[in-house]
Structures are given as structure tokens and as C-alpha cells.
C-alpha angles and dihedrals in degrees: 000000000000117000119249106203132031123213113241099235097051079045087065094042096052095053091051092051077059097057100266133117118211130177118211083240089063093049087054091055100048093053086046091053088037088238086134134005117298110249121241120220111246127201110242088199144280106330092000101102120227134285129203125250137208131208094249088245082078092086107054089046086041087047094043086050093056093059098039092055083064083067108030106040116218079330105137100160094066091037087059091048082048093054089049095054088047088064096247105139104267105125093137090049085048090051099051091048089051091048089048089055088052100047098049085047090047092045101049091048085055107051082037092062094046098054086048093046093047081054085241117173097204126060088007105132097186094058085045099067085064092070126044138329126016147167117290093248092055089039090069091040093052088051099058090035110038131239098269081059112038081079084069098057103045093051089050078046102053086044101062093041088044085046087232099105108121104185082206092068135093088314134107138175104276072069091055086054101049083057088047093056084041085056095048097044090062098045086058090243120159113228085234090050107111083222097073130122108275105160099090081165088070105051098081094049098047087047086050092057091044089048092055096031110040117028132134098252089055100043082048094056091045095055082055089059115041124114120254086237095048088045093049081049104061089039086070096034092049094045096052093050087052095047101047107023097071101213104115135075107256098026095160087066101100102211113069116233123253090242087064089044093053091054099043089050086055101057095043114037103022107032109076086193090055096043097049088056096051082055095055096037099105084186095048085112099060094046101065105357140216113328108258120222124261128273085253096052090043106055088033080062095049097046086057105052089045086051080042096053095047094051090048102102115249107246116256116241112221107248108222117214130215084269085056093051091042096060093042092055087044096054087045091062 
């Protein structure tokens, strides 16, 4: 029978016969953090005192940490979203780091819009995209619209992620235009090109449903909300879109970045619009597949058909005897 728990101090030992040195600080720190599973005191016997137990799950996250700390210096944050992807139960972990990511977006495009709004010079990352350098994105965008512009489409921008934008405010439709431009600019799409977006009259409305759908609050709240199991569900779904579309920079990477999930999170469990499409999508299996398990399941699976192959008994060759050659010999003849 497999053990259950795991000592702390042969835990200690064990990761350090796999290359790892952890300190029983260390170990206090992760369950803190629920990073792993938090440890139960056990009685040694009468007058020897107690000592403390792990699930014995303790030792492949403990172990995982350890090499993901070689990456992500004293960076738990993004160790715990890297447990998660791998498939170890972390899904609360998961959640607050997602909500973490939400709240400093939200919170920078809030502080940025006021700034902008207050007409204030300093700290005021709209006006900044006029002047040196940007992001590539906005880079493209600055390019097809002009400088004196590009201020246009980032506060339009900061106001549907931010679910304030109100398409019957100070705008008009030169405005429409310059989104229109933004939008073109990304798709790669050449002012000349016949496919280009023409419908200027379209642009408020589309940036309307963005705005109440699909807005940084709501999907916030959402997040709150959702289900561990729904939440289990789009990790794997996420990460097999990222690993497989090719649309993304480090595709090879094979877990998907909070910022996709995010995004996928948004289109299929907070926009009614989207999710209404993916329902209707009959090819929606052979876009982006059948979400494949997590890195835990899969090399647990593995590890059992290979136990399951070495306990499988060898088959027994018949041993002939000098009567069996001799027959042979004999039907040959």
C-alpha cells in the first residue's frame, strides 16, 4: 500500500536525494502561502514528544517549487500560477493571483484616465504615448493615426476596459474614424485595401458592447465567482489553445500566461455575446481541440502504465523437449 504522509524531516531528506535543497523554513512559508498542503502534528508516543506530517503530495509541489524558484526568484505569486497550470490543486492560489493581476490593471487605468482627464503633464500615461517611445501595439497604431490622435484612441481605450465608455459623449465621428484607423492598423490592414473597415457607423456601437460585456470590474467579479471546477476547466482549455493556436509570442512555453487566460475567461464565462457564439461555433472542436490533461495527470498516467507494465508477468516460452524436436524433424521430412 502507498504511503499517505511524509515526515518532514524524510521529506527533507527525499528532496535533497533529487537534487534540491529545502530548509524546514521554507516548508513553513509555502503552506502559509498554500502553496502545498498544510502539515498535521503527530504524537511520537508516550513522553516523545510530536512531529509534524505531510500529505504525501507535499513532496512533488515542494519539489516543483524548488525548481521554479530557479526561475521566479522569491516570486511566489507567479510559482503558485505555475503550480496551478501544472494541474497540483491550487485553484484558490490560482484565483488570488488572478485577482491581483485585475485589480493593479484596473487600478493603473484608473489613476491613468484621471490624470488624463485632470489635463495633468506628469504621470499621465495617455499623453505619454504622443512622445517617444511605446508599446509595440500602439506603435503600429501611432503610425496610421498620428501623434495628435493616438491620445483619442487610448482614452476610448481606458474607458471600455474600465466599462465607462458612453458612445453619446464628446465624441463624433471623425473619432469613429480615428478607431477605425486604430483597428486597421492592428489587423494589418492597408488604408487602400478594399477590406478595410468601412463601416465608421459601427464603431461606437461595437465599442458600446465591449464597454458593458466585457470590462475589467465584471470580469473581476466573475472571476470571484466561478466555480473551482469551471475554473480547472478553462486552465486546460486556455492552455491548449495557447499551446497549439499559434498565435501568441512563446508558444513553445507550455503554460499559458495569466494575461490569455484572462481573456479567455472573459469570452467564455462573462460575455453573454461571446458565449453565445462558441455555442453556436459547430467547428468549435476542431479550433482549438479537446482540452488536453494537465502536466500532473499526464505524467501520473504515465508512471502507472509503466508500474503497470513491470508488474505484468513475462510470458513463458514452451520448452520442447527431445520428443518435440524429434517430431518436427520428423514432419519436415
Amino acid at each position: 500500500m502507498l504511503p499517505t504522509e511524509i515526515v518532514r524531516s524524510e521529506l527533507i531528506v527525499r528532496l535533497g536525494r533529487h537534487g534540491v535543497t529545502v530548509t524546514s523554513d521554507q516548508l513553513d512559508r509555502w503552506y502559509k502561502r498554500s502553496l502545498i498542503p498544510s502539515p498535521r502534528s503527530r504524537s511520537k508516543g508516550r513522553g516523545k514528544g510530536s512531529e509534524s506530517v505531510f500529505p504525501i503530495l507535499a513532496f512533488p509541489q515542494a519539489y516543483a517549487i524548488a525548481l521554479l524558484l530557479e526561475i521566479f526568484p522569491r516570486d511566489l505569486d507567479s510559482i503558485g500560477w505555475c503550480l496551478f497550470c501544472c494541474g497540483f490543486p491550487v485553484v484558490e492560489v490560482a484565483r488570488e493571483s488572478l485577482m491581483k493581476e485585475l485589480t493593479k490593471w484596473k487600478d493603473h487605468l484608473r489613476s491613468g484616465l484621471e490624470a488624463f482627464d485632470d489635463d495633468a503633464e506628469e504621470e499621465n500615461p495617455i499623453s505619454a504615448l504622443t512622445r517617444g517611445r511605446v508599446p509595440p501595439e500602439f506603435g503600429r497604431i501611432r503610425r496610421r493615426v498620428g501623434k495628435a490622435r493616438v491620445e483619442t484612441v487610448a482614452a476610448l481605450a481606458y474607458q471600455v476596459l474600465l466599462g465607462e465608455f458612453d458612445q453619446h459623449g464628446t465624441y463624433d465621428e471623425q473619432d469613429w474614424k480615428i478607431v477605425r484607423d486604430a483597428i486597421d492598423a492592428q489587423l494589418g490592414i492597408s488604408r487602400r485595401d478594399g477590406s478595410a473597415l468601412d463601416a465608421v457607423s459601427a464603431v461606437p456601437d461595437a465599442l458600446e458592447l465591449l464597454s458593458s460585456e466585457l470590462n475589467l470590474p465584471l470580469i473581476q467579479k466573475a472571476l470571484e465567482d466561478a466555480p473551482p471546477r469551471m475554473l480547472c476547466l478553462l486552465r486546460d482549455e486556455s492552455q491548449t489553445l495557447y499551446r497549439h493556436s499559434g498565435l501568441f509570442p512563446g508558444i513553445e512555453q507550455s503554460l499559458v500566461p495569466r494575461e490569455i487566460f484572462l481573456l479567455w475567461f472573459a469570452f467564455r464565462c462573462v460575455s453573454p455575446t461571446s458565449q453565445k457564439a462558441i455555442a453556436d461555433f459547430k467547428d468549435k472542436d476542431k479550433i482549438w481541440g479537446k482540452p488536453e490533461q494537465s502536466m500532473v495527470d499526464r505524467v501520473a498516467r504515465a508512471q502507472h502504465e509503466a508500474s503497470s507494465r513491470k508488474k505484468k508477468p513475462a510470458a513463458k516460452k514452451r520448452r520442447r523437449g527431445k520428443r518435440d524436436q524429434r517430431s518436427r524433424r520428423r514432419n519436415a521430412n
